[in-house]
N, CA, C and O atoms as a GROMACS GRO file, in nm:
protein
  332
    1UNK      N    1  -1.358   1.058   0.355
    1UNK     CA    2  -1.243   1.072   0.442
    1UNK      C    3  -1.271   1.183   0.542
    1UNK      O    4  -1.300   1.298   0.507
    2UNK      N    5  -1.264   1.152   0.644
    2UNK     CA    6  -1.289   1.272   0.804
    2UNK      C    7  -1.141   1.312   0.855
    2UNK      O    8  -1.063   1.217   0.858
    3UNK      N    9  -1.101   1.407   0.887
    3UNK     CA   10  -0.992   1.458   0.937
    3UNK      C   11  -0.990   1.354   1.078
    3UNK      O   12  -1.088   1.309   1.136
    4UNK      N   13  -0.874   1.338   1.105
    4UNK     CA   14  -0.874   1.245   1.238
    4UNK      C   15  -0.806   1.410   1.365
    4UNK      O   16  -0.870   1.489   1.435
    5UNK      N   17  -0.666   1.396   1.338
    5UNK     CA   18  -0.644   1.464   1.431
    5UNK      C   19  -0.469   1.542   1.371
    5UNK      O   20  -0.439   1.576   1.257
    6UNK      N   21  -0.407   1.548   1.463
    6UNK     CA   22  -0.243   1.586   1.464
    6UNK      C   23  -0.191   1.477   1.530
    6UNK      O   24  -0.237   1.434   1.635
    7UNK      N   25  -0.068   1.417   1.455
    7UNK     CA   26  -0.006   1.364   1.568
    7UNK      C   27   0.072   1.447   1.633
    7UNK      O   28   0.107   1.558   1.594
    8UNK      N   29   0.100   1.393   1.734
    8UNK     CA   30   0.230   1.445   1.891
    8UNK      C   31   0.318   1.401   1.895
    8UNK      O   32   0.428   1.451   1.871
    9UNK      N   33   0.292   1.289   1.928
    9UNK     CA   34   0.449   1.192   1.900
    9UNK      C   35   0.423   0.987   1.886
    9UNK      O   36   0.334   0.909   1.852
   10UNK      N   37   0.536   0.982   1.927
   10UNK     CA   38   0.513   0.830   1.948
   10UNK      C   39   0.525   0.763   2.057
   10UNK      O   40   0.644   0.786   2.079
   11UNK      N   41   0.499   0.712   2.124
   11UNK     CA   42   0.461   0.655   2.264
   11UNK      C   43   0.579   0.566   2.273
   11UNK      O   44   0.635   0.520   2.173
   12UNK      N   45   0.629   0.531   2.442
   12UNK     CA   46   0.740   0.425   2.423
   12UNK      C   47   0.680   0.278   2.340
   12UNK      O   48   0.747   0.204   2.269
   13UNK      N   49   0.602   0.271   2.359
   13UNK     CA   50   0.501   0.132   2.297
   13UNK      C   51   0.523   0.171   2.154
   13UNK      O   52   0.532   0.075   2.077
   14UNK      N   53   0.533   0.274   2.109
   14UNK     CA   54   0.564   0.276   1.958
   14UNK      C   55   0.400   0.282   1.900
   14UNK      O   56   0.360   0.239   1.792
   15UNK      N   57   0.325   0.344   1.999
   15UNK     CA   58   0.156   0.344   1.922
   15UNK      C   59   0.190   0.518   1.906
   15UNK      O   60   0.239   0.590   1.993
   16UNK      N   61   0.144   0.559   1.749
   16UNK     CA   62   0.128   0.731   1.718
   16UNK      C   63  -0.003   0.752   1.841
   16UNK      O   64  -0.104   0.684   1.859
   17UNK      N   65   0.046   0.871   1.913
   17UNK     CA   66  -0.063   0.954   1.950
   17UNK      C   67  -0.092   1.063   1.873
   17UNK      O   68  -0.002   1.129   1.822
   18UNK      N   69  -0.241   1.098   1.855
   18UNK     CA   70  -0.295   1.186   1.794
   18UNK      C   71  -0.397   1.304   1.928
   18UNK      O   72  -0.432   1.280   2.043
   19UNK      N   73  -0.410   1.391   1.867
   19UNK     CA   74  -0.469   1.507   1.936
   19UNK      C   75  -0.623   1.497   1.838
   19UNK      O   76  -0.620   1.525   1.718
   20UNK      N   77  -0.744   1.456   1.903
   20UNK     CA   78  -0.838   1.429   1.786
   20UNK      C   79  -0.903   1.520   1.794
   20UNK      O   80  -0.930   1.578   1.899
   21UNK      N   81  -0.955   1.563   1.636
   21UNK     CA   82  -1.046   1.667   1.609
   21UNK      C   83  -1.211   1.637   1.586
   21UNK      O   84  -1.304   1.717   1.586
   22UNK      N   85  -1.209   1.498   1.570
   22UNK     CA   86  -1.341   1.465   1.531
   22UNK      C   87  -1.274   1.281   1.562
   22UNK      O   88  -1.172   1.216   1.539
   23UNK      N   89  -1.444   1.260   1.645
   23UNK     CA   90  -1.400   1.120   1.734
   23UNK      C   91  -1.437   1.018   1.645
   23UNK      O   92  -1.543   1.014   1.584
   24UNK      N   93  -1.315   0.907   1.638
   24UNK     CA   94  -1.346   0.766   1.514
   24UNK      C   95  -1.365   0.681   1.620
   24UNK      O   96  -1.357   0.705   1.741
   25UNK      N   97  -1.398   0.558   1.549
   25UNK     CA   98  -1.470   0.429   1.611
   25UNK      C   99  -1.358   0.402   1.617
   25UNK      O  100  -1.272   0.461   1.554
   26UNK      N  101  -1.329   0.273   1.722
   26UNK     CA  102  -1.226   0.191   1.711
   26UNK      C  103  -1.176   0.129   1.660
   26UNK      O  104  -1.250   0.032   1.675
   27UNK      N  105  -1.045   0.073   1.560
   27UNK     CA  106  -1.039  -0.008   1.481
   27UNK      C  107  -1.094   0.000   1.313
   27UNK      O  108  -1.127  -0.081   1.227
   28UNK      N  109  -1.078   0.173   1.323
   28UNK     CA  110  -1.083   0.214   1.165
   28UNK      C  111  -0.988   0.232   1.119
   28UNK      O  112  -0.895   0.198   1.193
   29UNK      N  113  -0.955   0.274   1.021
   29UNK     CA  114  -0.845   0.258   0.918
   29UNK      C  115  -0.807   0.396   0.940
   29UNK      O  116  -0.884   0.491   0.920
   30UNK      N  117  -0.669   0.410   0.987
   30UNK     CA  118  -0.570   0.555   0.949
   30UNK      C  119  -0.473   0.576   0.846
   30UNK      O  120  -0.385   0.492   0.827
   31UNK      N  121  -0.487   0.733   0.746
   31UNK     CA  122  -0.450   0.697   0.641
   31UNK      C  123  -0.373   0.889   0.637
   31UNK      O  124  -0.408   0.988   0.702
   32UNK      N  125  -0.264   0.874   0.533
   32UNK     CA  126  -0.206   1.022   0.573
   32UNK      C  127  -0.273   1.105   0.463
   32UNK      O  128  -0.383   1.068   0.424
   33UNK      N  129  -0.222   1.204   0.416
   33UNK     CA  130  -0.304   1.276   0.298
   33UNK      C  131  -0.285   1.201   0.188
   33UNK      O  132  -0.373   1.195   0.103
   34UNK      N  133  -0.187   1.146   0.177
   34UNK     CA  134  -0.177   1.057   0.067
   34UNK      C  135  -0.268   0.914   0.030
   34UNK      O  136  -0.261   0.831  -0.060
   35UNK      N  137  -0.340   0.928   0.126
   35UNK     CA  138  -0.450   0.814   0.136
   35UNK      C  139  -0.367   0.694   0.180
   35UNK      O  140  -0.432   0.591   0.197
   36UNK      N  141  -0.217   0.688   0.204
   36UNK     CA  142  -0.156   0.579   0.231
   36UNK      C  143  -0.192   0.524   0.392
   36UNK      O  144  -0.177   0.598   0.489
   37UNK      N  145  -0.235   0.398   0.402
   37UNK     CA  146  -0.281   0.363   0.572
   37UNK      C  147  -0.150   0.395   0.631
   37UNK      O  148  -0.040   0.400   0.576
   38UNK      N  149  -0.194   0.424   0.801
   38UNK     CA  150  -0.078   0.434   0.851
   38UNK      C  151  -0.090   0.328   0.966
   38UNK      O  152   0.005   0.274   1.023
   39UNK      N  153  -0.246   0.305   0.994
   39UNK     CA  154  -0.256   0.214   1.151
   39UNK      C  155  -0.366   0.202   1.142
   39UNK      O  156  -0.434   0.238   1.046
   40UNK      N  157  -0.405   0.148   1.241
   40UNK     CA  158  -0.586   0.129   1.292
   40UNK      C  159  -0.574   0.199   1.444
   40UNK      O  160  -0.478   0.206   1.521
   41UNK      N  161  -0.698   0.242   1.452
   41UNK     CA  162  -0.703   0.346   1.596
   41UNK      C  163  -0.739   0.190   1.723
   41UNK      O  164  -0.805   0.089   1.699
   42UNK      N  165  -0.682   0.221   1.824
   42UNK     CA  166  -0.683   0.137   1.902
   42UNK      C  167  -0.717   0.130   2.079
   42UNK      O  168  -0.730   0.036   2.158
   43UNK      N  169  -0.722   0.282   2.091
   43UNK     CA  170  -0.775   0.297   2.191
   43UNK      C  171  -0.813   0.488   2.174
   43UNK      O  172  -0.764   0.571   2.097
   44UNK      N  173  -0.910   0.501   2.272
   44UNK     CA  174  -0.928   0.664   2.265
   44UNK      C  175  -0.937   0.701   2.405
   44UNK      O  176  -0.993   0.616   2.474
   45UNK      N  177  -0.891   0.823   2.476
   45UNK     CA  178  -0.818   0.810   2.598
   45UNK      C  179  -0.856   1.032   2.574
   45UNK      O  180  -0.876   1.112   2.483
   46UNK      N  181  -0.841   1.032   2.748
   46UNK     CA  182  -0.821   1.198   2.775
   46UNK      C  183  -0.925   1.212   2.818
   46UNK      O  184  -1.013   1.127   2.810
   47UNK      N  185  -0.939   1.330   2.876
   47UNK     CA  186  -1.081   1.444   2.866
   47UNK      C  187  -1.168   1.418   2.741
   47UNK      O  188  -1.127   1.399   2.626
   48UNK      N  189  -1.304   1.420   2.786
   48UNK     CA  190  -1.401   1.398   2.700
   48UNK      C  191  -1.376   1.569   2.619
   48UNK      O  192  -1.371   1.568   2.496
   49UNK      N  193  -1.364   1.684   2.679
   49UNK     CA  194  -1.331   1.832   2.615
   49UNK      C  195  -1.204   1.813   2.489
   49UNK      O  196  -1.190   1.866   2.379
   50UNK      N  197  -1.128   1.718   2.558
   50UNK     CA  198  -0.989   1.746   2.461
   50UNK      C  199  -0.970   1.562   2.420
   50UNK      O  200  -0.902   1.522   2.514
   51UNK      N  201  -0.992   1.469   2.349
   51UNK     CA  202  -0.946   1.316   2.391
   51UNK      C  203  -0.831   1.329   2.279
   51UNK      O  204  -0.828   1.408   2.185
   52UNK      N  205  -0.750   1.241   2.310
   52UNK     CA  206  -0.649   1.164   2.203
   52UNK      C  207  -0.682   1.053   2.158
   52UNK      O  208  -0.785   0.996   2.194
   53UNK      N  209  -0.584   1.001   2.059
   53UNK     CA  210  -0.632   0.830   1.983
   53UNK      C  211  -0.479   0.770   1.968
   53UNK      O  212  -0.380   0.822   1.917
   54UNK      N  213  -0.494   0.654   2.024
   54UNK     CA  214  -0.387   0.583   2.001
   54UNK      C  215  -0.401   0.495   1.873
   54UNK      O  216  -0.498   0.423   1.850
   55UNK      N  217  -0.312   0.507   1.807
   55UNK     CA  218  -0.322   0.466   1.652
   55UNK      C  219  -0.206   0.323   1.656
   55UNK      O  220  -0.089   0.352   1.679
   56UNK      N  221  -0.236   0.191   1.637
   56UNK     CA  222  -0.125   0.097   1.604
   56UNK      C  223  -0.050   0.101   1.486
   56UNK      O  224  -0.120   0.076   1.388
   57UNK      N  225   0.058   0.122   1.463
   57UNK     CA  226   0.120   0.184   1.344
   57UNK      C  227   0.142   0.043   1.259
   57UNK      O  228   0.157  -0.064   1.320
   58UNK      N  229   0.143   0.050   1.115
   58UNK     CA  230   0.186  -0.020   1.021
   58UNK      C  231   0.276  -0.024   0.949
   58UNK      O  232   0.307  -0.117   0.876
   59UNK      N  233   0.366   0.146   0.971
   59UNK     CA  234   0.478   0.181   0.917
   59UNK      C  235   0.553   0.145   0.999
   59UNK      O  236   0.511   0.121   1.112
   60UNK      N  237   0.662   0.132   0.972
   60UNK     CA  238   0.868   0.099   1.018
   60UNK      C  239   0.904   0.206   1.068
   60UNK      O  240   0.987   0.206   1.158
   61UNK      N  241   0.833   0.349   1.006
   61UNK     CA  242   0.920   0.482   1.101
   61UNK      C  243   0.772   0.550   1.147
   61UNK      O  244   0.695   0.600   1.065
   62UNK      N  245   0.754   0.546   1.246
   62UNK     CA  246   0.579   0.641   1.269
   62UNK      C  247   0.636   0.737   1.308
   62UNK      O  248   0.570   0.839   1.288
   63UNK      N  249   0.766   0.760   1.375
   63UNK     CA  250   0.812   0.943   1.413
   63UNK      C  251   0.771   1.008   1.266
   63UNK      O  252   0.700   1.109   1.260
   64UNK      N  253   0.812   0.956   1.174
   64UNK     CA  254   0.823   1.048   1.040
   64UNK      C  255   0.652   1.140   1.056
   64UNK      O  256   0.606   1.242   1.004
   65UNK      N  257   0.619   1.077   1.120
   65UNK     CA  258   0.410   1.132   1.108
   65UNK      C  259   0.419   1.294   1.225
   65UNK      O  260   0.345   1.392   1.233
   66UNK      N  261   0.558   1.252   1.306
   66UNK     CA  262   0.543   1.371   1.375
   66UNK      C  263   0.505   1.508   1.315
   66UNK      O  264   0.555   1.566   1.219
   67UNK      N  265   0.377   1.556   1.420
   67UNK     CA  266   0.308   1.712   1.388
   67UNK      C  267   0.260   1.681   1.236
   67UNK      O  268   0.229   1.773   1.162
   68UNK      N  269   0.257   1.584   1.207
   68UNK     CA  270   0.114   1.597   1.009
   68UNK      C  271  -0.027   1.544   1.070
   68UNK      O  272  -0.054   1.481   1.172
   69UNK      N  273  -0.109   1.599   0.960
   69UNK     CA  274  -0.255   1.528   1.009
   69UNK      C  275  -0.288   1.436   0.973
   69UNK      O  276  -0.217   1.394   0.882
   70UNK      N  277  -0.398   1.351   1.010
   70UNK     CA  278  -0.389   1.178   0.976
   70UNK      C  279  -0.575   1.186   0.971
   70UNK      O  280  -0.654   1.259   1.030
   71UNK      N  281  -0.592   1.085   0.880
   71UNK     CA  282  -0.732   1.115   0.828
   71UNK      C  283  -0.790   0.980   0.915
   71UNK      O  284  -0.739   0.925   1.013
   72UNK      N  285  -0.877   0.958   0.865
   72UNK     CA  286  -1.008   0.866   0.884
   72UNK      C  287  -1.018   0.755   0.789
   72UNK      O  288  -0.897   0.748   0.767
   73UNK      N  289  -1.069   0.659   0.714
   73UNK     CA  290  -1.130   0.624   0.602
   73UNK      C  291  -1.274   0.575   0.681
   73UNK      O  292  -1.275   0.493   0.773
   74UNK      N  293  -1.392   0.640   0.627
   74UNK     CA  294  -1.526   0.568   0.707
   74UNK      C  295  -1.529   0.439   0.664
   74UNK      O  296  -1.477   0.407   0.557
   75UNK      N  297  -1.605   0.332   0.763
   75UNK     CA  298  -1.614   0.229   0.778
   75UNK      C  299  -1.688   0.150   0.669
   75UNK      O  300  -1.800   0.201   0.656
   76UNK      N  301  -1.672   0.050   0.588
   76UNK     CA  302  -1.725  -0.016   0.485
   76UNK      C  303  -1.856  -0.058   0.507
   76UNK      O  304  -1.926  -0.099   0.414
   77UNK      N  305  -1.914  -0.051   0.668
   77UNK     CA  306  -2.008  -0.155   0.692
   77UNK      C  307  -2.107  -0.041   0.692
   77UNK      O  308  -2.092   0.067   0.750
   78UNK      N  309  -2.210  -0.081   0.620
   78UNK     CA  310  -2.402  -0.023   0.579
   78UNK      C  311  -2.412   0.047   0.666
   78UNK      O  312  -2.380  -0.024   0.761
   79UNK      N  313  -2.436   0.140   0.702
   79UNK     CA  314  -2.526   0.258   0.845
   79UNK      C  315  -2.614   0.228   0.831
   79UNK      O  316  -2.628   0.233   0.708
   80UNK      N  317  -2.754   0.172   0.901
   80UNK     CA  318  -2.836   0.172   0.891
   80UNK      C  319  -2.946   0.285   0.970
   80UNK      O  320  -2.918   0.294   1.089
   81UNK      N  321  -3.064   0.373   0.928
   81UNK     CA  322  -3.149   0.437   0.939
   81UNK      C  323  -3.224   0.400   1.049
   81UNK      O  324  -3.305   0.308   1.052
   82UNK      N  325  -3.181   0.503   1.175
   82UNK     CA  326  -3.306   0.484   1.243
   82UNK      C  327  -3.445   0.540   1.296
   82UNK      O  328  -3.468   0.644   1.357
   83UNK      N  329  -3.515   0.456   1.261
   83UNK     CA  330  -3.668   0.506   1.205
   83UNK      C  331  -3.731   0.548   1.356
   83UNK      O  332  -3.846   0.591   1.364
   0.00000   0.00000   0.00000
């Protein structure tokens, strides 16, 4: 599990924005401390110095995420070694 970021708030679109601390792939799994998912990241946006992540929410209330941190889960698929 990788720290993702903070959220800020919720967008009129209803996607959580996050303030990211460490940059995820697109379309990984977001999960709160509780390991419970909250979304999949769906776009990454800002200054390359500072970016945000737009997260598609899976919950009914995503304000409730306002200002908590939101993790990562790394990706299931093999890394492969390059030689």
């Amino acid at each position: 599990m990788q720290r993702l970021g903070r959220v800020l708030h919720v967008s009129p679109s209803r996607n959580i924005v996050v303030k990211i601390e460490n940059i995820p792939k697109i379309g990984e799994t977001v999960v709160d401390e509780n390991l419970k998912p909250v979304g999949k990241i769906s776009d990454i946006f800002g200054p390359v110095s500072s970016p945000y992540a737009s997260v598609k929410p899976t919950l009914r209330e995503p304000e409730k995420l306002t200002n908590k941190m939101l993790y990562v889960l790394p990706s299931k698929r093999r890394k492969e070694k390059i030689k």
